[in-house]
VOBA-1610 file (N, C-alpha, C; in pm, whole numbers, padded with zeros to 5 digits, always signed):
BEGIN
Unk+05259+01172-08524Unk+05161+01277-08493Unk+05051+01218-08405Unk+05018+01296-08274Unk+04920+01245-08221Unk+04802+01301-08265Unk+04642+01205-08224Unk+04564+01245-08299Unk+04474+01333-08110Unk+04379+01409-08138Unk+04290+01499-08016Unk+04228+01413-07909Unk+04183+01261-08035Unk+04083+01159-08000Unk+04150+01038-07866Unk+04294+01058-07913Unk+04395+00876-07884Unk+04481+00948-07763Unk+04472+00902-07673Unk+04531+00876-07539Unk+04646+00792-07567Unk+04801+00798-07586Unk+04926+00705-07545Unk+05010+00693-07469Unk+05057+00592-07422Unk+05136+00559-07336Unk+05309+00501-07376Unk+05373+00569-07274Unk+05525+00502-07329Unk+05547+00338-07263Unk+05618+00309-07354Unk+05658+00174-07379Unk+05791+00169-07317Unk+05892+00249-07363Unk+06015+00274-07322Unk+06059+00414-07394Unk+06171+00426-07331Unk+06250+00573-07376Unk+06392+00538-07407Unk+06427+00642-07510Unk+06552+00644-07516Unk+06662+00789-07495Unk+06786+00783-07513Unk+06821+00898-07484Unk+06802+00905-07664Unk+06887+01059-07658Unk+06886+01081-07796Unk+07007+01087-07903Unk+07085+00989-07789Unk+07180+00929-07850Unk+07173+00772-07927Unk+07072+00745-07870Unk+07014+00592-08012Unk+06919+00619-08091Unk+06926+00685-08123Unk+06823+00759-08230Unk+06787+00607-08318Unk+06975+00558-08373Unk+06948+00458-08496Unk+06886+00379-08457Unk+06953+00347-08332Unk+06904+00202-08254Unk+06700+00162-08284Unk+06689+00277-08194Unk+06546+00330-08227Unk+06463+00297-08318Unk+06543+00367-08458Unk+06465+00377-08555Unk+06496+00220-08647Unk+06540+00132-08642Unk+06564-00033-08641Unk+06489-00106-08598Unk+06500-00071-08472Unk+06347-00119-08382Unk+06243-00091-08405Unk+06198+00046-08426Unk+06073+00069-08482Unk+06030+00029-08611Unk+06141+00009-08666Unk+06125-00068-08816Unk+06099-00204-08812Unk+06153-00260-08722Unk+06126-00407-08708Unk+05967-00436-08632Unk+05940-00374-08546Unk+05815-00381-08448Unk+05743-00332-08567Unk+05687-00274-08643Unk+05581-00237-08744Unk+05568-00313-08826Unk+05689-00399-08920Unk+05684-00504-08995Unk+05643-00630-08912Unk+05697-00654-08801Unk+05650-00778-08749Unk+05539-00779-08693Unk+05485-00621-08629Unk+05354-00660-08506Unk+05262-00553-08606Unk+05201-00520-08702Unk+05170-00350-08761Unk+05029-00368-08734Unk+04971-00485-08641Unk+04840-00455-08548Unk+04860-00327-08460Unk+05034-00346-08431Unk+05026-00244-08290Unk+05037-00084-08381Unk+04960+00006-08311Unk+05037+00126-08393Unk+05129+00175-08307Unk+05283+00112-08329Unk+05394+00183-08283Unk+05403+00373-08286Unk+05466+00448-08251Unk+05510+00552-08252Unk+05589+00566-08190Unk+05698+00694-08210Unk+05776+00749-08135Unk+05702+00897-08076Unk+05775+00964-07950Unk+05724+01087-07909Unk+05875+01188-07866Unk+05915+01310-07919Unk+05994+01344-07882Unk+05992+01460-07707Unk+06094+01427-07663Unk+06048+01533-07499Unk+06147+01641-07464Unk+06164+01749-07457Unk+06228+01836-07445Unk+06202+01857-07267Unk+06322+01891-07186Unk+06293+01926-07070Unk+06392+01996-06998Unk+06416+02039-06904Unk+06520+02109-06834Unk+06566+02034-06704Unk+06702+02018-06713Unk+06769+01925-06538Unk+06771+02010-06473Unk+06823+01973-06342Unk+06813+02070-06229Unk+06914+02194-06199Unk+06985+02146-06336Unk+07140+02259-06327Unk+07083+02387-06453Unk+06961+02377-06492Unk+06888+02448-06582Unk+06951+02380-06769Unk+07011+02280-06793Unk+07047+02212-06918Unk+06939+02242-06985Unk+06917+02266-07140Unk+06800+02184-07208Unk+06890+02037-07246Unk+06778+01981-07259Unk+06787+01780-07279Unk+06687+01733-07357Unk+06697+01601-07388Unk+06545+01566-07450Unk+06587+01435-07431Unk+06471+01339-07479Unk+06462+01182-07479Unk+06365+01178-07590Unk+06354+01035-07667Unk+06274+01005-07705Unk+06189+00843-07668Unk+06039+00853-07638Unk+05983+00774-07597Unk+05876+00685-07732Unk+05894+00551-07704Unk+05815+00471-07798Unk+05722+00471-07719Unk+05616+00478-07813Unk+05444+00521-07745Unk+05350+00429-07837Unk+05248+00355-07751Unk+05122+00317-07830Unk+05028+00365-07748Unk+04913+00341-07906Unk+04764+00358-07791Unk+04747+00297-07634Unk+04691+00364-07527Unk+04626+00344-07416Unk+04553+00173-07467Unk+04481+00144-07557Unk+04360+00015-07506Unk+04470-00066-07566Unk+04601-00056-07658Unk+04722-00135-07695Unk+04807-00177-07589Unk+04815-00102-07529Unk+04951-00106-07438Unk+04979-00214-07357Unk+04887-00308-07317Unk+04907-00435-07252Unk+04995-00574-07359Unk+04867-00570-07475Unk+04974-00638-07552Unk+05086-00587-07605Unk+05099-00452-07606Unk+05238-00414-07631Unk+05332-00457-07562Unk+05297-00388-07454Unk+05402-00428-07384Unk+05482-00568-07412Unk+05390-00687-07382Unk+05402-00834-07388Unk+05518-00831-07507Unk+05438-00804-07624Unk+05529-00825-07769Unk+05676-00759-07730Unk+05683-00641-07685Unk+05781-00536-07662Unk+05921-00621-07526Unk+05883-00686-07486Unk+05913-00748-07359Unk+05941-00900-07464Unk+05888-00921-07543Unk+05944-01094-07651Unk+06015-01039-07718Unk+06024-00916-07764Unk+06075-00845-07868Unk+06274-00821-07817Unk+06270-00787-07697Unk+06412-00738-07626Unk+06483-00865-07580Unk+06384-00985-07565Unk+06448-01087-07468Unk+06499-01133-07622Unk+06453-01139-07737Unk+06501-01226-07816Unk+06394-01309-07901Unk+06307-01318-07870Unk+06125-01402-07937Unk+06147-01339-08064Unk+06097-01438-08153Unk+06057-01413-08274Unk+05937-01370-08285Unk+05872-01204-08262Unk+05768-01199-08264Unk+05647-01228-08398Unk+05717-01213-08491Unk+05599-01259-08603Unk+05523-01366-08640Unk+05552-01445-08479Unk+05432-01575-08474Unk+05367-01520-08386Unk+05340-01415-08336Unk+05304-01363-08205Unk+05138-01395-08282Unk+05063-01465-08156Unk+04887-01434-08154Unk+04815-01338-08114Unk+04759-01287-08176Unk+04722-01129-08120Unk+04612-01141-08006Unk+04598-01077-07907Unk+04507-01076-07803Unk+04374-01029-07890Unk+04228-01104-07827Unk+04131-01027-07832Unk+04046-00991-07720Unk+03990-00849-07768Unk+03921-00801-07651Unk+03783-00864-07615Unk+03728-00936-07768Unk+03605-01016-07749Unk+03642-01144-07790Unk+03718-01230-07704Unk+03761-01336-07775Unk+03670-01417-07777Unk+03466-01433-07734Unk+03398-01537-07745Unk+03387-01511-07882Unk+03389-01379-07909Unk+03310-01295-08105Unk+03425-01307-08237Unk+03560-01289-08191Unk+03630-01272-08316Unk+03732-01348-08271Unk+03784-01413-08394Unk+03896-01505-08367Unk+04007-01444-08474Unk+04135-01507-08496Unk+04230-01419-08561Unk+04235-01521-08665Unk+04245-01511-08776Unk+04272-01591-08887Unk+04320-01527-08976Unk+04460-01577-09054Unk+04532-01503-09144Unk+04574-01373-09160Unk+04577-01333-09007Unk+04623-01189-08996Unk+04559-01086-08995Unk+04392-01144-08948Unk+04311-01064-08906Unk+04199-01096-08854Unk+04119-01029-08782Unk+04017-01030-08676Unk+03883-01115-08746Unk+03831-01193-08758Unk+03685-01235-08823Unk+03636-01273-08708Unk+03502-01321-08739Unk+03366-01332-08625Unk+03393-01459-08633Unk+03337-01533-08518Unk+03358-01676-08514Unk+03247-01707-08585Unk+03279-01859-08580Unk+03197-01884-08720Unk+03057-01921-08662Unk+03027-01958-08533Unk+02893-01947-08474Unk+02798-01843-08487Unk+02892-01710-08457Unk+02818-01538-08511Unk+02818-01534-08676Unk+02855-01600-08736Unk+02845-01605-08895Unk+02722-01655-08986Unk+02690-01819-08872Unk+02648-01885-08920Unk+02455-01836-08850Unk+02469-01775-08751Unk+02343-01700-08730Unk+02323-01567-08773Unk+02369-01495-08808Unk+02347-01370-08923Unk+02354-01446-09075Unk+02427-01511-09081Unk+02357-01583-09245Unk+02229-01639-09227Unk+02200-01709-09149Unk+02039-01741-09076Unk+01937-01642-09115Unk+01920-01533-09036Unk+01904-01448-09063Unk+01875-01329-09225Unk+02010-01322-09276Unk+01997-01324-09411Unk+01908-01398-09505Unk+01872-01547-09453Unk+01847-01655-09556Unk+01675-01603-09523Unk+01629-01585-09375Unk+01551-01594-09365Unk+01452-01478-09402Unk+01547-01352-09454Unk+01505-01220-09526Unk+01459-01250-09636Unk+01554-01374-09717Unk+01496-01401-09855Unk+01356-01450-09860Unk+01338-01550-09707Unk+01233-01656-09759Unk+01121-01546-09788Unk+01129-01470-09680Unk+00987-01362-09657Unk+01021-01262-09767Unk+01072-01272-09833Unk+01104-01176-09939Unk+01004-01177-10057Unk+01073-01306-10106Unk+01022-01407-10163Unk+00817-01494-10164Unk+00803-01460-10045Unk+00672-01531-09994Unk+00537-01513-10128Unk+00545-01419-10109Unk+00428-01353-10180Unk+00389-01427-10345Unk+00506-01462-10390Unk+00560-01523-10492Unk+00594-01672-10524Unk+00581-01716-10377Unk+00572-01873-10346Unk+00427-01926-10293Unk+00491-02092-10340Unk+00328-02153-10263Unk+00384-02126-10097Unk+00247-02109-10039Unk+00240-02065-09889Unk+00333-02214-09795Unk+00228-02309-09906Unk+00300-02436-09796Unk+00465-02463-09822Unk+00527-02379-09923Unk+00681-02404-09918Unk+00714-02295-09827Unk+00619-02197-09833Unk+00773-02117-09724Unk+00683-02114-09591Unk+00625-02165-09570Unk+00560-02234-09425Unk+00684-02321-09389Unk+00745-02422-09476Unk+00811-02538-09431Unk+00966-02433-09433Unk+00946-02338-09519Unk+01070-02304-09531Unk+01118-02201-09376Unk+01029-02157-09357Unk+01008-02075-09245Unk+01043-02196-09115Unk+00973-02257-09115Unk+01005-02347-09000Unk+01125-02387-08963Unk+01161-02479-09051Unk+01339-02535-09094Unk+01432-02379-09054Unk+01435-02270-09100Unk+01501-02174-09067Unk+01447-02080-08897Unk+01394-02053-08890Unk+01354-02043-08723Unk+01398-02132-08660Unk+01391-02260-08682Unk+01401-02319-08591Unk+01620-02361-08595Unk+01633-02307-08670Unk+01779-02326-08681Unk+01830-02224-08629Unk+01775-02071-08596Unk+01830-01995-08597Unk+01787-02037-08404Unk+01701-02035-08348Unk+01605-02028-08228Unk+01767-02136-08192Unk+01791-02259-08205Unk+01933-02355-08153Unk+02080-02252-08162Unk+02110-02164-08294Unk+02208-02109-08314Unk+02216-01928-08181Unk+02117-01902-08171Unk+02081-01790-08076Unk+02159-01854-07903Unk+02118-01965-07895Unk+02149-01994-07759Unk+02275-02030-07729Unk+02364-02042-07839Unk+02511-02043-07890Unk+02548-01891-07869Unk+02499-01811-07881Unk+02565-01713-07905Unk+02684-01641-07764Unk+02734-01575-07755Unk+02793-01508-07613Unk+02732-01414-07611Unk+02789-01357-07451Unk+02696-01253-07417Unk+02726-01108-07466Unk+02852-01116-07530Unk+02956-01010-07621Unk+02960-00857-07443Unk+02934-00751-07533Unk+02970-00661-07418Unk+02877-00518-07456Unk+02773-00480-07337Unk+02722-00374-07374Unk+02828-00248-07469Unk+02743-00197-07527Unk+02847-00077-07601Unk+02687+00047-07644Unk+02770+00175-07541Unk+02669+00246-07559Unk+02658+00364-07657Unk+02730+00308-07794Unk+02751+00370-07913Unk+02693+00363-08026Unk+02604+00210-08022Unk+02543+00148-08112Unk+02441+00206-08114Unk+02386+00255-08252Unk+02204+00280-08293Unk+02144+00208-08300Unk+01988+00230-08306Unk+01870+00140-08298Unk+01767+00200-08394Unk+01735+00134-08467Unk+01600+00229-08554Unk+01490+00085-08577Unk+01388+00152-08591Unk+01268+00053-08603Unk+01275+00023-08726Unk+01248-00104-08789Unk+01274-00160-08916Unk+01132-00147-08987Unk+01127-00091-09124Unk+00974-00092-09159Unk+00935-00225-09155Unk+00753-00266-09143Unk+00729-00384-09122Unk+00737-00450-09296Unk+00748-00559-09302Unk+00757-00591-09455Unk+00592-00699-09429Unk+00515-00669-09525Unk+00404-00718-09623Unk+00469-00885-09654Unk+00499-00972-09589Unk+00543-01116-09612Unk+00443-01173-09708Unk+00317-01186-09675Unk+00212-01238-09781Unk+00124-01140-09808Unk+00065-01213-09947Unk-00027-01064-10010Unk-00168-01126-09957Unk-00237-00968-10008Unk-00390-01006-09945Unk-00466-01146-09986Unk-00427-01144-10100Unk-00492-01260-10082Unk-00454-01402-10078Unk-00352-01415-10024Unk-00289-01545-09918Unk-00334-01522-09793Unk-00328-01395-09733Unk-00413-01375-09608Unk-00539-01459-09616Unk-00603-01401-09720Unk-00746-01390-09722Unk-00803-01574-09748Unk-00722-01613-09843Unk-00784-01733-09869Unk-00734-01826-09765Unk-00604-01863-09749Unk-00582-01920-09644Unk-00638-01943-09532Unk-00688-01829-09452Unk-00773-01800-09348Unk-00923-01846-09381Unk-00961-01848-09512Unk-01143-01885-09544Unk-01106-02035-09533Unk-01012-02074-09576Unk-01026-02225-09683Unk-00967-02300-09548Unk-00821-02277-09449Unk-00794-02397-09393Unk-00770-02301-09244Unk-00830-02193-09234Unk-00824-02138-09060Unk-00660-02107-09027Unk-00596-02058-09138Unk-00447-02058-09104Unk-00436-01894-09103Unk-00376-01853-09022Unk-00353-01673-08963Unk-00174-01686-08979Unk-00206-01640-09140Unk-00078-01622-09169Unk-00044-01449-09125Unk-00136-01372-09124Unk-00142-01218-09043Unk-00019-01281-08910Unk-00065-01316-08848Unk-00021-01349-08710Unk+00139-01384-08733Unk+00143-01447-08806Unk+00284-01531-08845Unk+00385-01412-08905Unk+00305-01316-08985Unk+00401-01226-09041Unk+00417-01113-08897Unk+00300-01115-08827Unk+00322-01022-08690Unk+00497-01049-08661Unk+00456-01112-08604Unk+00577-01248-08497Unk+00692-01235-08573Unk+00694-01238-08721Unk+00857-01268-08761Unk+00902-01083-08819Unk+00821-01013-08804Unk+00831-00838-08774Unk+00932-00841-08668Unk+00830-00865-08590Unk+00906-00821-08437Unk+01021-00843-08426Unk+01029-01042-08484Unk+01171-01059-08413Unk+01242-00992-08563Unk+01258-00940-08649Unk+01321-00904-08731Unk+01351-00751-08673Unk+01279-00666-08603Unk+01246-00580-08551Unk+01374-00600-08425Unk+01417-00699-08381Unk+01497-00705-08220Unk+01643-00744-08295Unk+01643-00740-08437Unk+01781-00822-08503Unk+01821-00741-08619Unk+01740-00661-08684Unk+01774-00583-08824Unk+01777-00446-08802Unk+01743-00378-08683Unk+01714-00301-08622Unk+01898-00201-08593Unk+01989-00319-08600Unk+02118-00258-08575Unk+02176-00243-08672Unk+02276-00174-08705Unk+02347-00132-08820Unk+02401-00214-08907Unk+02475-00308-08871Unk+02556-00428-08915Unk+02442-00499-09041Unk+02343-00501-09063Unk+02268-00520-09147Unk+02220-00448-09264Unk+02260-00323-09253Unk+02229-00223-09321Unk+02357-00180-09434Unk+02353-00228-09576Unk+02499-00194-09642Unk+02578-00080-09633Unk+02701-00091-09646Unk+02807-00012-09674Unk+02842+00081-09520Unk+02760+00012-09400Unk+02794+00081-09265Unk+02873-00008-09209Unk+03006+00071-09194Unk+03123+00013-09095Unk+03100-00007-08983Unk+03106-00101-08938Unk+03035-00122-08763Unk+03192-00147-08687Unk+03221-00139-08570Unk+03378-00145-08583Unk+03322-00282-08415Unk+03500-00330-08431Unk+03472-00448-08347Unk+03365-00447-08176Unk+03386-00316-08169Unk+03247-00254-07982Unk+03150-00281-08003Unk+03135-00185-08133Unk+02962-00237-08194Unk+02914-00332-08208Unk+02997-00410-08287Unk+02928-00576-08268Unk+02965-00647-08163Unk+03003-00626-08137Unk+02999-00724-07959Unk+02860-00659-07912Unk+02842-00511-07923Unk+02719-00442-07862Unk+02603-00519-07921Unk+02608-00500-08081Unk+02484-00597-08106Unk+02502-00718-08056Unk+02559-00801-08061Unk+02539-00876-08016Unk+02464-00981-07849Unk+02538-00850-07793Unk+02512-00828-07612Unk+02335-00851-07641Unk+02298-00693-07758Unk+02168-00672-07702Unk+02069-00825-07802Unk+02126-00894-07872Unk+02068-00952-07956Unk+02028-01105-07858Unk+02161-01161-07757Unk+02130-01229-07662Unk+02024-01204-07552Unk+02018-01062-07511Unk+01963-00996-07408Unk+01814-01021-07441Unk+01790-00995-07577Unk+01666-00961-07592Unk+01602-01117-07635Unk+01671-01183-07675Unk+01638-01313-07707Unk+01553-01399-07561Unk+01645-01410-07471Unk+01652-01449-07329Unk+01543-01382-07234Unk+01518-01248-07276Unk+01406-01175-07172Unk+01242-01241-07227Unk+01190-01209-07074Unk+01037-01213-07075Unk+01004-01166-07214Unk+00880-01256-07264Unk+00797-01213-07400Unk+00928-01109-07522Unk+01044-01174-07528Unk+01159-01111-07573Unk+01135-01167-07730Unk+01217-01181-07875Unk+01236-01237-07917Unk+01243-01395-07934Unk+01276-01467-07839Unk+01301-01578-07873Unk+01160-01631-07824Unk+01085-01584-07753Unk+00981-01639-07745Unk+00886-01618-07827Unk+00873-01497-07909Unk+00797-01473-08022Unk+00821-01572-08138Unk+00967-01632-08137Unk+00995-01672-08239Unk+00953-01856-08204Unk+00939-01880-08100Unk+00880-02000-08054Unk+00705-01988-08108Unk+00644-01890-08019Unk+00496-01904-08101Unk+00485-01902-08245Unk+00575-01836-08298Unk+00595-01817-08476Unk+00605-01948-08497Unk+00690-02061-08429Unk+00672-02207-08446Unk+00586-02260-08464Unk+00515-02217-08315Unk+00428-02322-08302Unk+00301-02295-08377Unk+00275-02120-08463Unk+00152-02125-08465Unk+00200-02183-08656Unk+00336-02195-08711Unk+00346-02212-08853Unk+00350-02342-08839Unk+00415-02433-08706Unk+00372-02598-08751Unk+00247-02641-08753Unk+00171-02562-08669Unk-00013-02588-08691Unk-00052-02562-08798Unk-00028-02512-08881Unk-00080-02412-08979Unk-00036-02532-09097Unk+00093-02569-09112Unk+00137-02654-09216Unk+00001-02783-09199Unk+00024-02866-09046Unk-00060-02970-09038Unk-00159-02922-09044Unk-00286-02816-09058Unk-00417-02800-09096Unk-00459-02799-09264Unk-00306-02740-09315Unk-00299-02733-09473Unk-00292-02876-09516Unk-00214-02960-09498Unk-00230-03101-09523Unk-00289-03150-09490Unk-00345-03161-09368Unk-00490-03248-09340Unk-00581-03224-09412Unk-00664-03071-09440Unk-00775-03042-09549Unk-00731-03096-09656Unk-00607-03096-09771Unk-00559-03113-09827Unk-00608-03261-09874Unk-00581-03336-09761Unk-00554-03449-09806Unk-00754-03525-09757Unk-00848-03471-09756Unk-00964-03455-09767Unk-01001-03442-09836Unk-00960-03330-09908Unk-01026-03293-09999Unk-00951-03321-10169
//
């Protein structure tokens, strides 16, 4: 059954005298390749002597049909296709492992970044300032090396965007004393890690139980490089967030150790 949405293309045809043949083959191509979605299509038509006739044509999706073909073409010569490696369309983003598509582990290991760094600020309010000062640092600055790793994936103009509420990182009065006692603008610091949370949490893929399908994340991703890399973008916010939380640590230990 075709669906309103899916555009297919034939692969090959048969008359409708191999029906079995056919249906062997199609049995075998689904067990061995069932990335591809095989189908058959039946065609009714008239010859030039006015006959009715028909054929039947093996059909996959339109964005399939290249590696089909390929498999379909190993498949007739004789190839054992069930070692076949499946093509990807974002091969810097997803790699194939065990029979299916995952993110490379570079895009893994900076959205867990990310994640970790939701906890620290989660968490803040509830910690001493000077641990998640250090903790903050150590993670920015891992994520700021893991960002410039990333690929450039592929615009996709399907993906949503919503503004992330700002989160309250420290309470008033970590603001407040901090700022009397050692001149540290932890305000500023929670600005800065808004924003860039604001250029990264902002897309769906972060948000539970939303299926993001393989476009989308290449899309986030596109815009997550994009925005990193531009003028006064992310990654430069997340540099002053550095530089103003390594000042901030060394003013806390210097008074500290004064007093």
């Amino acid at each position: 059954m075709y669906s309103d949405e899916t555009f297919y293309e034939s692969v090959d045809n048969f008359s409708t005298n191999d029906l079995d043949t056919l249906d062997e083959m199609l049995n075998e191509l689904k067990e061995k390749a069932p990335f591809i979605n095989w189908s058959t299509h039946w065609h009714d038509y008239e010859t030039l002597s006015g006959e009715l006739t028909a054929y039947v044509t093996l059909d996959v999706p339109v964005d399939q049909s290249n590696e089909a073909t390929e498999i379909y073409e190993m498949f007739n010569s004789g190839e054992d296709i069930s070692g076949y490696i499946r093509m990807s369309k974002y091969p810097d983003i997803f790699v194939y492992v065990d029979n299916q598509w995952v993110l490379d582990r570079k895009i893994q290991d900076f959205i867990s970044l990310f994640h970790y760094l939701d906890h620290v600020v989660s968490s803040a309010q509830h910690s001493p300032v000077l641990d998640t000062l250090l903790a903050l640092a150590k993670t920015l600055s891992e994520i700021y090396e893991k960002a410039w790793k990333l690929p450039y994936g592929e615009y996709c103009s399907g993906i949503d965007y919503t503004n992330v509420e700002k989160l309250k990182i420290f309470s008033e009065e970590q603001l407040m004393k901090y700022y009397i006692e050692y001149r540290v603008d932890l305000l500023k610091i929670s600005e800065l890690i808004n924003d860039i949370f604001d250029n990264i949490f902002g897309f769906g893929y972060f948000i539970e139980d939303v299926d993001v399908s393989q476009a989308e994340l290449a899309g986030m991703i596109s815009e997550w490089k994009h925005s990193f890399e531009v003028d006064n973008g992310w990654g430069y916010k997340l540099l002053e967030a550095l530089m103003l939380i390594h000042k901030s640590i060394n003013e806390i230990k210097y008074i500290d150790e004064i007093y």
